[in-house]
C-alpha positions in Angstrom: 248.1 107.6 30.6 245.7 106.9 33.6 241.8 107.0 32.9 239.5 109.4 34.5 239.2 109.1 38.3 236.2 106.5 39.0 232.8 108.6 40.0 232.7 108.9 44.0 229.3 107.8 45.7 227.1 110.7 46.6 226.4 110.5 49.7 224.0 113.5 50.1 221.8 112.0 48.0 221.5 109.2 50.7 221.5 111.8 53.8 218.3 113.2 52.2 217.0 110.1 51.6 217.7 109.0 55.0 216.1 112.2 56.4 212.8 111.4 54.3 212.4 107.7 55.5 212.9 108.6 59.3 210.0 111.7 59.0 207.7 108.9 57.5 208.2 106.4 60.4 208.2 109.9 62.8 204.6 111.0 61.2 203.6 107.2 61.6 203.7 106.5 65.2 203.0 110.6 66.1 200.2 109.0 68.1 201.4 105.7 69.7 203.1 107.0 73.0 199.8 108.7 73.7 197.3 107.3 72.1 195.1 107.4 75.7 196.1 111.3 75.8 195.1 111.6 72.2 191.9 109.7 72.2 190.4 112.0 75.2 192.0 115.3 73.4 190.0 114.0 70.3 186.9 112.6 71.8 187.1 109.3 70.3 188.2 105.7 71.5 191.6 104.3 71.9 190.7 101.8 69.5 189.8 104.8 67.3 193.1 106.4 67.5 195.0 102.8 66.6 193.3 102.9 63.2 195.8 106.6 63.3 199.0 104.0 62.7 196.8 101.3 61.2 196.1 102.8 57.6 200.0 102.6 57.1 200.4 98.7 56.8 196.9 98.5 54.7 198.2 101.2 52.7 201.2 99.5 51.6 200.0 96.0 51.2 198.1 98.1 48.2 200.6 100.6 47.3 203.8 98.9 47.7 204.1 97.3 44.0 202.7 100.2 42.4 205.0 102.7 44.1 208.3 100.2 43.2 207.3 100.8 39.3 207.1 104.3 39.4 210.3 104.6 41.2 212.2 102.3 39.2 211.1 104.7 36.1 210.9 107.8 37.6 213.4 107.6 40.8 214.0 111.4 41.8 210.5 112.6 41.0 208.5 109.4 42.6 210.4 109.8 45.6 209.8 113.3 45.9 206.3 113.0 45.4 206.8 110.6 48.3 208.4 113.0 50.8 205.8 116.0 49.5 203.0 113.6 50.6 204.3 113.0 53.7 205.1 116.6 54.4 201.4 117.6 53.3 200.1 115.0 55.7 201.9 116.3 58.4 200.4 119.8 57.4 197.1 118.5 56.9 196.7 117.1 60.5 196.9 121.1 61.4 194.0 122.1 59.3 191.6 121.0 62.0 192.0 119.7 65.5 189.5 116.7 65.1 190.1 113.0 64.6 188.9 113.3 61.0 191.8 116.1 59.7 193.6 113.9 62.1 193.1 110.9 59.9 192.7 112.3 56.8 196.6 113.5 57.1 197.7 109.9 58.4 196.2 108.5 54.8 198.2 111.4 52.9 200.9 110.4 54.7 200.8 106.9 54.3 200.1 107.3 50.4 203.3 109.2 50.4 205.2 106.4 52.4 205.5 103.2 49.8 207.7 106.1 47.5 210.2 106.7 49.9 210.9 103.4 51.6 210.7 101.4 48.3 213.4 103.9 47.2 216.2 102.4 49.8 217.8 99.9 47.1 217.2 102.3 44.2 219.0 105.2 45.2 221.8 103.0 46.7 222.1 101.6 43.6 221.9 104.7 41.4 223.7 107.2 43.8 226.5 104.8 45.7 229.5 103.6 44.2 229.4 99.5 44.4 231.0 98.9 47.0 229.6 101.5 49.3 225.6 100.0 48.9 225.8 97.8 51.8 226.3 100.3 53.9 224.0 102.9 52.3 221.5 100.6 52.5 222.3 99.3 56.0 221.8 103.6 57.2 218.7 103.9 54.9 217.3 101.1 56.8 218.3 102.3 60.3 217.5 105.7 59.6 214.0 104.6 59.7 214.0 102.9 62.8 215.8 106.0 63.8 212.5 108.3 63.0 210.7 105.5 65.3 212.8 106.4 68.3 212.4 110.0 67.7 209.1 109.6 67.6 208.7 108.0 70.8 211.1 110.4 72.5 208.7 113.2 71.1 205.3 111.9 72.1 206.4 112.1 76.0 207.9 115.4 75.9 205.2 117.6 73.9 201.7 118.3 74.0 199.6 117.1 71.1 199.4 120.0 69.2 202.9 121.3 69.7 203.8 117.7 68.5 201.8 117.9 65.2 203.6 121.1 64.9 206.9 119.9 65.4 206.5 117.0 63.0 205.3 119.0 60.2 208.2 121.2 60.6 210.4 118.2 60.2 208.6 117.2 57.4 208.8 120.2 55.5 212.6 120.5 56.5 213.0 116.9 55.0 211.5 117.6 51.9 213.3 120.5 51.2 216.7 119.0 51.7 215.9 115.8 49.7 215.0 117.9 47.0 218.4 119.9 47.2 220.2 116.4 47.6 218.6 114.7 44.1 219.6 118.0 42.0 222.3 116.1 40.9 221.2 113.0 38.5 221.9 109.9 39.4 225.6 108.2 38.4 225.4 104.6 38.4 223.0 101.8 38.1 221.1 101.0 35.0 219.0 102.4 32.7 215.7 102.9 33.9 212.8 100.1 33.8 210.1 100.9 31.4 208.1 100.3 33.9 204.3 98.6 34.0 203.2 95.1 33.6 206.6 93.7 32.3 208.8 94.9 35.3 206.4 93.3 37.5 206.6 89.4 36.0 210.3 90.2 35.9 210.7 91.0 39.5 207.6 88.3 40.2 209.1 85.2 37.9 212.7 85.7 39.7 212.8 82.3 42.0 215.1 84.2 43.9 213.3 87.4 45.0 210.4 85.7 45.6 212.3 83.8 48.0 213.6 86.7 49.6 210.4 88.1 49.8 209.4 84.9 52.1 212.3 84.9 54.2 211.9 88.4 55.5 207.5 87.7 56.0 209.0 86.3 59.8 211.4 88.2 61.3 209.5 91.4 59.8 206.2 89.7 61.8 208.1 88.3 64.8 209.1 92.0 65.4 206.0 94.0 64.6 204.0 91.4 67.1 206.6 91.4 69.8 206.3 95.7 70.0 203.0 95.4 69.4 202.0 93.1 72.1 204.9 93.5 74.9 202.5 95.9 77.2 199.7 93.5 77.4 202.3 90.2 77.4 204.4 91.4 80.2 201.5 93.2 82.3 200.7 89.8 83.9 204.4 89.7 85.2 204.2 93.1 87.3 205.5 94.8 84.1 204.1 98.7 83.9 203.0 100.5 80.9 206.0 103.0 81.8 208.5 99.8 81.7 207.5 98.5 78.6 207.7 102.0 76.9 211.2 101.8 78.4 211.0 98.1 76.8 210.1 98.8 73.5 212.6 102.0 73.3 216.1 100.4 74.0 214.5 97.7 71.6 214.0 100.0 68.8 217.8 102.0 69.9 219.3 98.6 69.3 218.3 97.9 66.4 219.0 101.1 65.2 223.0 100.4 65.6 222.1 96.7 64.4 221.3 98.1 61.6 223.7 100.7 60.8 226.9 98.3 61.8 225.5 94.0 61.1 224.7 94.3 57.5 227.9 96.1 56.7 230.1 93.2 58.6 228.0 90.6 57.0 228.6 91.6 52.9 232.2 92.6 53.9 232.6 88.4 54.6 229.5 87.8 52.7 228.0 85.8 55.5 224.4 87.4 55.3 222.6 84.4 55.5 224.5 83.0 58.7 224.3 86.3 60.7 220.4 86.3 59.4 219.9 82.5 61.0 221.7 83.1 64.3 219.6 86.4 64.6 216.6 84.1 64.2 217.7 81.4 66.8 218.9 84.3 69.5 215.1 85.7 68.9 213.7 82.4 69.2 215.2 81.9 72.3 214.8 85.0 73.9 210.8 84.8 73.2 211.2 81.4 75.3 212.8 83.1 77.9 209.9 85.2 78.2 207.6 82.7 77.9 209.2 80.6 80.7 210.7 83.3 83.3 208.7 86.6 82.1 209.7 90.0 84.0 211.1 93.3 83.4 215.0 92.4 84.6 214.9 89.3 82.0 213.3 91.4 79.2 216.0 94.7 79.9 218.0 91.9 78.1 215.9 90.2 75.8 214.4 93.3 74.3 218.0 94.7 73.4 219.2 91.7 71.7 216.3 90.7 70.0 216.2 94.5 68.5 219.9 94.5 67.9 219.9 91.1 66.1 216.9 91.2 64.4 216.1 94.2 63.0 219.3 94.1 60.7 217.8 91.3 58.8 215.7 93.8 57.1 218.9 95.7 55.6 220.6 92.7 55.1 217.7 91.3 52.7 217.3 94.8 51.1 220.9 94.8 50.2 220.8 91.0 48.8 217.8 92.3 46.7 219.8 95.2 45.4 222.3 93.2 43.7 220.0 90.4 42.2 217.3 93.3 40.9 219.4 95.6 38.4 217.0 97.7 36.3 214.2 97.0 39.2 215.6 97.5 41.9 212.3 99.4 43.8 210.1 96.7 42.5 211.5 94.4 44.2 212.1 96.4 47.2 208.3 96.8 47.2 208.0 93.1 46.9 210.1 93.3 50.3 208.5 95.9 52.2 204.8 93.9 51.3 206.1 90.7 52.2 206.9 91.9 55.8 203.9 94.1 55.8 202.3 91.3 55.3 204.2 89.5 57.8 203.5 91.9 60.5 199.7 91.8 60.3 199.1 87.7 60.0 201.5 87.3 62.9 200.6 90.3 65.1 197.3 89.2 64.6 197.9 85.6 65.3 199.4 86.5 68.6 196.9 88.7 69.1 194.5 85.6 69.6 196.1 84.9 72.8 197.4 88.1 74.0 196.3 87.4 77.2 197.7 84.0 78.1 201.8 85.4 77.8 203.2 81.5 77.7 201.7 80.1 75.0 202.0 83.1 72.8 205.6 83.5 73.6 206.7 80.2 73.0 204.4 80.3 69.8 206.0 83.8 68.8 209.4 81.7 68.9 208.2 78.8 66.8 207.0 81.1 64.0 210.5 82.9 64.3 212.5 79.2 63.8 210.1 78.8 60.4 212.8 81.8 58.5 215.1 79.5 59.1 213.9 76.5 56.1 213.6 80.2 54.1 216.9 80.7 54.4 218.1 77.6 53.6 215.4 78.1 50.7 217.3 81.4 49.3 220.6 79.4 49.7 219.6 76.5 47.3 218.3 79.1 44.2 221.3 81.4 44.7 223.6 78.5 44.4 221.8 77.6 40.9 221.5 81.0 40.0 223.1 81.5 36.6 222.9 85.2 35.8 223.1 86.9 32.2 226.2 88.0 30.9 227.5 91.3 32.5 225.1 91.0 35.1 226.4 90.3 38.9 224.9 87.5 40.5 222.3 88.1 43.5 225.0 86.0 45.8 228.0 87.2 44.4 230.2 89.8 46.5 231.7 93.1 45.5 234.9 93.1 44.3 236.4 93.9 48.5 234.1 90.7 49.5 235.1 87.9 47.9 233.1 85.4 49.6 229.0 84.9 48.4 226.4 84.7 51.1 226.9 81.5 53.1 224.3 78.6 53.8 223.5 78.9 57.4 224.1 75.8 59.8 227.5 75.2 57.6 226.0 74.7 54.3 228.6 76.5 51.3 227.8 78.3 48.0 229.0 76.9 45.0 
């Protein structure tokens, strides 16, 4: 007599997720396609109007640790208090049309932000059945670079209050289906953390994660500086502010299907690490490219692949975290997200320093990106000595359809 059928993975838990994390990135960058618009509209400076998108990094390097414990022992409520701040933030910027309800709903929202995007390896883990979390988490991931595009693609076709408007519509709409999607409790996973001081050393005394954590500080940067910067890099080369939005949106698109379709190749063989160090060396490359032959038909190309390639390493460290974090699993997603926070403002501002001489900052935007590359070879050597408890999969060790671990890049092999 057969057993019962195995649980199936609930997948509309992860479609409200997904809808959450996009609006957060959407209510984010409401104000970067327009930020000159936005700063006359608001009487303020352009510089003003920057500090709009720049609460959300400082936010997190604060809030990012915190928000992975109370998720990890509280995962449907602390993500819905996570989507309700966003949505309230979104509301909040219609209170008043100034800059200061205007920034007051940008800190609500980025309070509310650490909850949801922390949650990507929890609820894969707790809602997905094992073999489906590398893909969950590869659309988690991509759904928020998805709420980037839409954001863009918003900011050029509205006016600024009928945008606020839209986006706290969205909001609210998000909300309300992530809360329909998480009536059902979660059906995998394990029990969860108790939270506090001792799930912190855990996730912080695991050689492992912290080296994960490292590895993902430079592409996470590389990426954050290249956007960032590509206007005022590229102006000196005849490139126009309307080129390098068209720049910085195929970028984005492409790493949106990068996301959704590397990550999910790369566990299937369990070659994560090797996909991870030729996505560094094309990005490498491609920033010399710039640096040597800079121009808008050279970077139609380079912008693409570097998004396509690059952006999936994000997923693909998420989803290595996932299996090497059981009862943390948000912690040490938060550990993640903080390292490439953190990533993003020492190298965006490090390029920043010579933003206005495009050769040497390209070439030293590539030579940070070749520096993930003794990471990875640095999350190779622990996950080959990694010896986990009993019961407990190994961080490296492939679901039962992938029966290949992670492989060392430049032909190095897992024991």
């Amino acid at each position: 007599m057969s057993g019962p059928a195995p649980a199936r993975s609930n997948w509309a838990a992860l479609a409200g997720f997904a809808a959450a994390a996009a609006t957060t990135q959407l209510l984010w960058l409401t104000f970067a396609p327009i930020t000159t618009d936005a700063a006359k509209h608001y009487r303020v400076s352009e510089g003003a109007i920057g500090w709009l998108a720049n609460v959300f990094p400082l936010c997190y390097v604060v809030l990012a640790i915190p928000a992975g414990l109370v998720l990890d022992r509280w995962l449907r409520g602390g993500v819905l208090l996570g989507a309700l701040l966003t949505a309230a933030g979104g509301g909040l910027r219609l209170a008043g049309d100034s800059f200061g309800w205007a920034l007051a709903g940008q800190v609500l929202v980025a309070i509310g932000q650490p909850l949801v995007l922390n949650a990507i390896t929890g609820v894969a883990a707790r809602y997905l059945a094992d073999d489906d979390r590398a893909k969950g988490i590869a659309l988690g991931t991509a759904s928020t670079f998805a709420g980037m595009v839409v954001a863009f693609a918003l900011g050029t076709a509205l006016p600024l209050r009928g945008l606020l408007v839209v986006n706290a519509l969205l909001a609210a709409t998000a909300v309300a289906g992530l809360a329909v999607a998480l009536r059902r409790p979660p059906t995998y996973g394990a029990a969860p953390s108790a939270g506090g001081v001792s799930a912190f050393r855990a996730t912080w005394n695991d050689r492992y994660l912290r080296r994960l954590a490292l590895l993902v500080f430079v592409p996470f940067g590389t990426f954050t500086a290249l956007t960032t910067w590509a206007e005022a890099l590229l102006d000196p080369a005849g490139v126009s502010s309307t080129q390098a939005g068209v720049l910085l949106l195929l970028n984005i698109v492409a790493g949106v299907g990068g996301s959704a379709l590397l990550p999910v190749a790369a566990a299937r063989r369990g070659r994560q690490l090797h996909v991870m160090a030729a996505a560094v060396m094309v990005t490498a490359a491609g920033c010399a490219l710039l640096a040597l032959a800079p121009g808008f038909a050279l970077a139609l190309v380079v912008f693409p692949v570097i998004g396509f390639v690059l952006l999936p390493c994000l997923p693909m460290v998420l989803e290595l975290t996932e299996r090497a974090a059981v009862a943390t699993a948000s912690t040490a997603a938060g550990l993640i997200w903080l390292s490439g926070q953190l990533g993003a403002l020492v190298i965006t501002g490090a390029i920043g320093t010579s933003v206005h001489h495009p050769l040497p900052a390209f070439l030293a935007l590539a030579a940070v990106t070749l520096l993930a590359l003794p990471a990875l070879r640095a999350v190779h050597a622990v996950s080959a000595r990694r010896s986990p408890p009993p019961g407990i999969r190994p961080p490296d060790a492939t679901r039962p359809a992938r029966p290949r671990p992670p492989a060392a890049p430049h032909g190095g092999s897992s024991r």
